[in-house]
N, C-alpha and C positions, 0 to 999 in steps of 0.2 A: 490284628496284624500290624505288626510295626515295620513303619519304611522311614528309609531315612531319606535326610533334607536333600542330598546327591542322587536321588531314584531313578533320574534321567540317563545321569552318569552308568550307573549299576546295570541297568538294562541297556546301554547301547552295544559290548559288545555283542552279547548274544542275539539281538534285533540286527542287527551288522549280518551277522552269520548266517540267518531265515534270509535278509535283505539278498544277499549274494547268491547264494543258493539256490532262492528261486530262479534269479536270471540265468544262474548256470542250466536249472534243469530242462531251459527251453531251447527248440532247435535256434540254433545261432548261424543263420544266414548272410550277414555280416561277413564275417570271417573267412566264410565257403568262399566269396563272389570277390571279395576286395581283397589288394596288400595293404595289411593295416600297421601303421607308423606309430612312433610316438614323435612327437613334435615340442621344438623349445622355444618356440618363437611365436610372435603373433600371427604369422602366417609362412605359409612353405608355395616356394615359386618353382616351376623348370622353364626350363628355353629348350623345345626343341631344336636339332638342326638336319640339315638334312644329309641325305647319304652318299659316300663317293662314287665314285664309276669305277669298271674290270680295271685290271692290270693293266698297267701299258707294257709295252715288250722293252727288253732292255736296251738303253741308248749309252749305256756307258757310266749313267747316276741314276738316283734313284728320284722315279718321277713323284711330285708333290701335289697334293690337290685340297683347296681346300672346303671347307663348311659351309655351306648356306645356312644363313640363319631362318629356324624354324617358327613355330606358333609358342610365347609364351603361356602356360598356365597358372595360375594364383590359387592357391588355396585360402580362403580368410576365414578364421576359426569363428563358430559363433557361441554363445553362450546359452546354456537353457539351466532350466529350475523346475522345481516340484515338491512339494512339503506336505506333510501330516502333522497333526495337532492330536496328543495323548494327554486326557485329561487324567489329573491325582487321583481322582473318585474311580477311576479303572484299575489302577495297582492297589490303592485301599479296596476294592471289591473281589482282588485274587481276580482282573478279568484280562489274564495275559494270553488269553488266549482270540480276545479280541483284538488285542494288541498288535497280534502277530499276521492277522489277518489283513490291518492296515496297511502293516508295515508288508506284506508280499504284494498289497495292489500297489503298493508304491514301486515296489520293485518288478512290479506288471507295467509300469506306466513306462518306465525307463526303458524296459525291453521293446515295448512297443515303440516308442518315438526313436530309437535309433532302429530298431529293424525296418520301421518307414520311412524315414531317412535315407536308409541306404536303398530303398527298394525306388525313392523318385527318383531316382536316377535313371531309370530302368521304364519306370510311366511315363517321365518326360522325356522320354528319348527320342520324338519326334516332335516336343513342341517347340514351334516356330520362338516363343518370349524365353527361350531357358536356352542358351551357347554358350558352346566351349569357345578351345582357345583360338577354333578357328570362324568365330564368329559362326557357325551352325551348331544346328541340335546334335545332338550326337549319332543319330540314324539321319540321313539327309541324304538325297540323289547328289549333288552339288559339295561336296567337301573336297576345295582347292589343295594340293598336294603340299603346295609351300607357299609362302605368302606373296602373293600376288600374280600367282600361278592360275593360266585358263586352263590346264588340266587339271580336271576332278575326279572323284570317285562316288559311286553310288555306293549306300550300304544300306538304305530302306527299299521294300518291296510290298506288292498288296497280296502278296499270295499265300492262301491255306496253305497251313499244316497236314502234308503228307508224305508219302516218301519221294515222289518224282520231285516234288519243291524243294526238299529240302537238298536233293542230289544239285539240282538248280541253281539253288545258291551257293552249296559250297563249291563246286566251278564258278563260279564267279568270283568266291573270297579269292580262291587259289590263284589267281589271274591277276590279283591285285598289283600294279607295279610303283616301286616306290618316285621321286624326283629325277631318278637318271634313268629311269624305263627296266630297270632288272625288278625283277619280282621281287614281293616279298617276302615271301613264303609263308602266308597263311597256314593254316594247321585245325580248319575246323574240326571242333570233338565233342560239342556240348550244345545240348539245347536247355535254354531256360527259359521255363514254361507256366501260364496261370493253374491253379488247380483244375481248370474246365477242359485243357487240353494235357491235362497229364497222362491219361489212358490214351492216346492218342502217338504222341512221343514215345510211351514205354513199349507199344506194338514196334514202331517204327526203330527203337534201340535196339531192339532184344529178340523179335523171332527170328527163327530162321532162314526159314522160308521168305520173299521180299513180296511185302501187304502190296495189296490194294490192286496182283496182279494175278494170273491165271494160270502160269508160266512155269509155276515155281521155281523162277530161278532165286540163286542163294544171296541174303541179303548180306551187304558188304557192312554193313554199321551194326550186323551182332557180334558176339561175341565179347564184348567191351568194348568196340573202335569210338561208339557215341554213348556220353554221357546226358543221362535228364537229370534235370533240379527243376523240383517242384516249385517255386516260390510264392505260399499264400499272402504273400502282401504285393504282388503284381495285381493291378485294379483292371486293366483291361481284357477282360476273358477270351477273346479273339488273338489278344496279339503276343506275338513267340519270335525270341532270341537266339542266332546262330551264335556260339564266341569259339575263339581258341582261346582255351582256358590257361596257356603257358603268357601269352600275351595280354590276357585281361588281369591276373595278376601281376603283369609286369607296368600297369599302363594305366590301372583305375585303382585310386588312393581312396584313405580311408585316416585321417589325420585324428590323432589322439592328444589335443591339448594340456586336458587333464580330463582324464578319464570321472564319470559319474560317481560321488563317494558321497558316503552316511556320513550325515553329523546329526548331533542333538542339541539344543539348548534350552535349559527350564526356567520358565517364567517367572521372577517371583512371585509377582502381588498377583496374578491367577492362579497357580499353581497347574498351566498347563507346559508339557514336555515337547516343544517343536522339533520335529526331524526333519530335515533338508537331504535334498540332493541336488547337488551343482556340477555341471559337466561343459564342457568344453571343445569343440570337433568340427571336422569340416571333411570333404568329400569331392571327388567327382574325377573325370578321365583327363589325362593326358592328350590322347590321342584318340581316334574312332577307330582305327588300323588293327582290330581285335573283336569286332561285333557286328553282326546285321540283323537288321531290323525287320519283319513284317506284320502289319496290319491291315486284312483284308477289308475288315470292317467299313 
């Protein structure tokens, strides 16, 4: 079998193609849960601000009010790597089919560290060493409204997953009021859930009749009103996420610097084929004003 001195060249795009492919054909949770950007910069910042108060009645002009400045957030990109090494003696052996095998755990390793990436977000969400912009975890009893503000908002809880809790808290989201006391208008409609409590959620989305009671009366979150997402890269098997899911994609990013790409390069005096993969990205909320939190545990 003859190969030529460029062999690394000649099989990258088709190794490219398995490379891609693979990650395509896994569920991409990413995508579900974040608004995902692409980013030009070494990092992407916002300033919240906060919100105006009603109408005032007319006096003749038109009344002015301004902005309170809110919680800045930073997003700062970080960089990651991951490489396979194809020895010559595997394309002179016809053993491309080992090749490809490589080349999809590498494209396994990529899916993995970004799908766990976006899932800490989610695990850390009530650790005390991991704050947003408002200096808290992102589930916290304590998130001040605006800075410097002794009004706060709870958005973590210790209470199981079932339907009375769950009605529980979304009277609470809904009650939420922003810096001038008008509501927010929450919109809870999604739970996101570990594997261990996915049969749990799917009763409580989906019969009709309302669990866990004798009464039959009709449950209000079938129908479609609540969404479940499974997500098997949540680590704590107890703990489960309220969001309004209009507001978590408007409010928790997902920065694409430069997206993860295949390159190759052949060594000469070994004659092994290095593949790379280099990516780029960053993550995290704006705001907590979309999510709550509970773990019993």
């Amino acid at each position: 079998m003859q190969v030529s001195e460029n062999w690394g060249e000649l099989m990258l795009p088709g190794l490219r193609h398995i490379f891609n492919q693979h990650i395509k054909d896994m569920p991409d949770y990413l995508s579900k849960i974040y608004s995902v950007e692409k980013s030009t910069k070494a990092q992407e910042s916002t300033l919240g601000t906060g919100e105006i108060g009603t109408m005032d009645p007319w006096t003749g002009s038109v009344s002015y009010e301004d902005f309170d400045k809110g919680f800045k957030a930073t997003y700062i990109h970080k960089k990651y790597s991951k490489g396979i090494q194809v020895e010559r003696e595997l394309v002179d052996d016809d053993q491309y089919t080992e090749i490809k095998k490589r080349v999809k755990k590498l494209g396994r390793t990529v899916y993995y560290t970004t799908q766990t990436h976006a899932a800490s977000t989610f695990n850390n969400a009530a650790n005390a060493q991991i704050l947003g912009p408002d200096s808290k975890p992102l589930c916290a009893t304590d998130h001040p409204k605006m800075p410097g503000s002794s009004s706060v908002i709870s958005n973590l809880g210790t209470r199981e997953l079932n339907a009375e809790n769950v009605d529980l808290v979304r009277n609470e989201m809904v009650q939420w009021t922003d810096d001038k006391g008008n509501l927010i208008l929450i919109q809870p409609d999604t739970l996101i859930v570990p594997v261990s409590l996915r049969k749990k959620a799917t009763i409580i989305a989906e019969t009709k009749e309302e669990p866990d009671t004798a009464d039959h009366a009709v449950n209000v979150y079938s129908g479609g009103a609540l969404k479940v997402i499974e997500w098997p890269f949540l680590t704590d098997q107890n703990m489960w996420f309220f969001v309004d899911s209009m507001r978590m994609k408007e409010f928790l990013f997902w920065y694409w610097r430069r997206k993860p790409d295949f390159a190759d390069k052949v060594e000469f005096d070994d004659e092994v084929s290095k593949f790379k993969v280099v990516g780029r990205w960053s993550f995290g909320a704006d705001t907590f004003t979309w999510i709550y939190g509970n773990n019993p545990s």
